[in-house]
N, C-alpha and C positions, 0 to 999 in steps of 0.2 A: 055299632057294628063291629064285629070281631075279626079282626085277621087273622088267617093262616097260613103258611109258609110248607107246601108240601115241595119234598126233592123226592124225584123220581114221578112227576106227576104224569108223564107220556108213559109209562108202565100202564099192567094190568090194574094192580091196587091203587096206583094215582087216581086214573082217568076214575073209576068209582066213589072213590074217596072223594075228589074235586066235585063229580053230582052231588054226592051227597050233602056237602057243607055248603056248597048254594043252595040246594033245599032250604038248609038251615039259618040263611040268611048272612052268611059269610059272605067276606071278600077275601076269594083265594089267589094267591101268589105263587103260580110254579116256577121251581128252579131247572133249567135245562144247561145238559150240556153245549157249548161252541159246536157244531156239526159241519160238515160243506152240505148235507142233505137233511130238513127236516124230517123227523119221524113226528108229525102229530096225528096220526090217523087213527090213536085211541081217544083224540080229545076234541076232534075237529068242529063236533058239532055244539061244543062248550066252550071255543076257542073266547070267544066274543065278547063271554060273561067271564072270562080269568085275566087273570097278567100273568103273562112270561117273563122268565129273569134269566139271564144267564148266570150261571156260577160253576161250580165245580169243585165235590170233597176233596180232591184232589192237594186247591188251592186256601189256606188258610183265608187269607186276607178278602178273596171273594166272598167269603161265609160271612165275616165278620161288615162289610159291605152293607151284605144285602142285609140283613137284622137292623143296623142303624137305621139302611133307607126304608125298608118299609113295615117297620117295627110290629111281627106279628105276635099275637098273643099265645098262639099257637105253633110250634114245629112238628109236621108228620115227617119224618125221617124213615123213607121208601125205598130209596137209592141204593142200590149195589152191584157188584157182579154178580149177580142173581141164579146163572144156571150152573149147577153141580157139576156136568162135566168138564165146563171148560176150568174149572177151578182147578182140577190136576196140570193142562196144560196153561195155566195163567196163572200161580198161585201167591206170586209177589202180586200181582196187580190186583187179584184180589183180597188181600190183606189189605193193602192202602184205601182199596175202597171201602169194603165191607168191615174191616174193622177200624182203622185208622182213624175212615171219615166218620167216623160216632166222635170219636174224639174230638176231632178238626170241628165238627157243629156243634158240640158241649160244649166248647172251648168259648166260639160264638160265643153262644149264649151268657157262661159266666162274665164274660168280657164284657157283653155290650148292655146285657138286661137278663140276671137273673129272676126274674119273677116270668119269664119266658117258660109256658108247657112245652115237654119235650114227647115226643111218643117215638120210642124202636123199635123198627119191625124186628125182632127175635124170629126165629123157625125153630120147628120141632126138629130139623136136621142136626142140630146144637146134640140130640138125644142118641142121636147115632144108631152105636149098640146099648140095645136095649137097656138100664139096669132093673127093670122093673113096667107091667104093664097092667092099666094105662099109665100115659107119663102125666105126670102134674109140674105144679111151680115148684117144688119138692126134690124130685128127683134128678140124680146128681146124670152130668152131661155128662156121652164121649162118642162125640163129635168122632165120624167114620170118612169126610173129607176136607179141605184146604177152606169149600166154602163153611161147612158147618164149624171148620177151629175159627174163620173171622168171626161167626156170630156169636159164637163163644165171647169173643173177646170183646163185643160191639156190646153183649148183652150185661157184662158183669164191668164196663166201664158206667156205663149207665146207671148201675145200683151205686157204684163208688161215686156217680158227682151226685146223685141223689143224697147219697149219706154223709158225703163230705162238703158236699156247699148249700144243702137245703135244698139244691134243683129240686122243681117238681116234675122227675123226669120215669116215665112208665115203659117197661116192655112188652110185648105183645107177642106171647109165644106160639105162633099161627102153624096150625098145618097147614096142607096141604089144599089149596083155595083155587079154586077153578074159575072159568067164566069163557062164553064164545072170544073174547076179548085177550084169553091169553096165548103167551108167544108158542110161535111153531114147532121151538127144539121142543117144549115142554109133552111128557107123553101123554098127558091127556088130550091137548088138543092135535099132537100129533096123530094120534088115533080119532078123532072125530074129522078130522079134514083129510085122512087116510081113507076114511071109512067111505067120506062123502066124492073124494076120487073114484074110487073103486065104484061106488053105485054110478056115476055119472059115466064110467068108461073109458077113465083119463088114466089109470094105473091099476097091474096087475095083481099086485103084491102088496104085504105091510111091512118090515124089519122093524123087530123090534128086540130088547135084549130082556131082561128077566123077568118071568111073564107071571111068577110066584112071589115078587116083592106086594108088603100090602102095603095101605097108606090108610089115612082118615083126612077123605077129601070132600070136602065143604064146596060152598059157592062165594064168590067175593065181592058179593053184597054186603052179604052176611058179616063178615068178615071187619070189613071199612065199620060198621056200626060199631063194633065192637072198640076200634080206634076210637074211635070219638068218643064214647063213653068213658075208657080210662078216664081221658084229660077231663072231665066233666065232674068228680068226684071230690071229695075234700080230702084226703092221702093220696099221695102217689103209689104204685102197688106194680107188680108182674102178675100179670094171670093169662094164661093156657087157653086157645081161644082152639073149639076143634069139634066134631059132631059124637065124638065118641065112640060113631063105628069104622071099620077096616075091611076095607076089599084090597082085593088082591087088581093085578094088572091081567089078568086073565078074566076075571069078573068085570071088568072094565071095554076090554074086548069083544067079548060074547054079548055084551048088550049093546053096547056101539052098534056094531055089527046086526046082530037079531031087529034093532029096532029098526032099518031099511031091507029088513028081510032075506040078510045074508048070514052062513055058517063061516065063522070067522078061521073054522082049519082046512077054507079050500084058499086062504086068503094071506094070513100071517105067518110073518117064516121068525125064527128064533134066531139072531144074529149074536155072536161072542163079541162084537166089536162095540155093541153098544150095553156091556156089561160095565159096571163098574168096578173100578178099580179095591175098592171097598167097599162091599155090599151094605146098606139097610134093609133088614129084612121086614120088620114090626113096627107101625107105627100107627099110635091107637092115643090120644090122649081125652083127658079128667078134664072135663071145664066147669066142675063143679065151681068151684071160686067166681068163677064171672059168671055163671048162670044166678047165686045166691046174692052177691055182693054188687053187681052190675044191669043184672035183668035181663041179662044176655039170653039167648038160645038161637040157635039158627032154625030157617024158617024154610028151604029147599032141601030135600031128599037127594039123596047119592043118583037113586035113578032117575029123579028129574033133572039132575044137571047133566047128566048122561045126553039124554034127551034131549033139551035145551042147547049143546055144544054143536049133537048131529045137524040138529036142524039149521042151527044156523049156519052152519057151513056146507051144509045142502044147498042153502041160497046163495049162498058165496059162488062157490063151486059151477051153481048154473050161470050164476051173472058171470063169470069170467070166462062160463064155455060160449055166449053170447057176447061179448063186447067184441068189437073190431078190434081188427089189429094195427095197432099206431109204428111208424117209422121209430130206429133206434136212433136216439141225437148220440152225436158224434162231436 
């Protein structure tokens, strides 16, 4: 049986990643941070069939720890300060995470068992301003926020212990990956759990900031397979994992919205505050390489995941306008 060692496993991409490799007949190994309050409510109903670990990129010597103790054959490397805006206002801390901790778990690795698979999450965010569209494994970076310069830096240490110590270590240049599952700042499902207040009666309004940024946004199903298959290959390699198409945050909207039967401009107000500080306007890429080389393709439609986010936050939405309400402990 094969181990694997995902960090960042209470994330979006974990808690899928972690099904998916028990599917596969893994023994997975999540790394979580020390908390005063567990967040496992993306994994809860997998709890049983994983092991939790504590650790933290943070801390070298936990990284190196955990590999000795529970010596995977595997590393999904998931973990980071993961949302765009707060990376202006946190941009030391997201460095140490996001790029640092690539480091801090190569390090791991060479130290304890190089014959250890490494997988990095990469993003298309790396792409910034545009040089060229669509983006491939080709096209050169420039990174338009603090998050996007770590994954720069997360992405091209990873090629360097690949080329410099034989690591068999792969990036995974992911757009934009959706699911009911992800977090709230994010504006897809800001907009699907916006959408499903608004139909339920609990909220008047949407704010939202630039409603003509486009993206090439997938499902992250889809997405985790893709992970797995890098490390399953006989070279290590970077490949561009993404649907090819591009909607706008307006087209995102209007079908939100349309599919419970509402006109999204008696609804959404256009807020400057939640613009960014440097805009991404284009983001379209090439997964020709992993489509030819991997057998990749994705397998959900832009408008079904549309769909698939309303509704289940439709059910969300009604269960919470239903549950009692419990005492604040103190």
């Amino acid at each position: 049986m094969k181990t694997a060692l995902i960090t960042g496993i209470t994330g979006q991409d974990g808690s899928y990643l972690a099904e998916f490799l028990l599917e596969k007949g893994y023994r997975v190994v999540g790394m979580v941070r020390r908390t005063s309050l567990e967040n496992f409510g993306r994994i809860k109903h997998i709890q049983d069939d994983i092991e939790i670990v504590t650790g933290d990129l943070l801390d070298q010597l936990s990284l190196i720890d955990i590999i000795k103790e529970y010596k995977p054959n595997e590393v999904y490397n998931l973990a980071a300060q993961s949302f765009v805006p707060t990376s202006w206002t946190q941009p030391v801390l997201t460095g140490e995470f996001t790029a640092l901790g690539v480091t801090r778990m190569l390090e791991a690795i060479r130290l304890v068992d190089p014959s250890i698979r490494f997988y990095q999450a990469s993003s298309s965010e790396m792409f910034g301003k545009v040089r060229e569209t669509p983006q491939k494994e080709t096209t050169p970076f420039y990174p338009r926020s603090p998050y996007g310069v770590a994954k720069v830096y997360g992405h091209y240490i990873t090629v360097n212990y690949r080329e410099s110590y034989g690591i068999f270590a792969c990036s995974g240049i992911c757009f934009n990956h959706e699911s009911p599952r992800r977090g709230l700042e994010f504006v897809t499902r800001k907009v699907s759990y916006g959408v499903a207040r608004i139909k339920h009666g609990l909220q008047k309004e949407l704010r939202l900031g630039n409603l003509d940024a486009k993206r090439d946004w997938g499902y992250t199903g889809d997405y985790v397979r893709a992970m797995w298959l890098m490390l399953q290959q006989d070279t290590p390699d970077d490949y561009v994992i993404a649907t090819g198409e591009t909607h706008s945050v307006r087209e995102l909207v209007e079908l939100a919205f349309s599919h419970v039967g509402l006109d999204y401009r008696d609804y959404v107000v256009v807020d400057p505050k939640y613009f960014r500080a440097a805009e991404v306007d284009l983001l379209v890429g090439d997964s020709t390489k992993a489509r030819q080389k991997l057998g990749w393709q994705p397998t959900v439609k832009f408008e079904d995941l549309v769909r698939m986010m309303v509704e289940a936050d439709m059910e969300l939405v009604a269960s919470q306008k239903d549950a009692p309400l419990t005492p604040m402990i103190r």
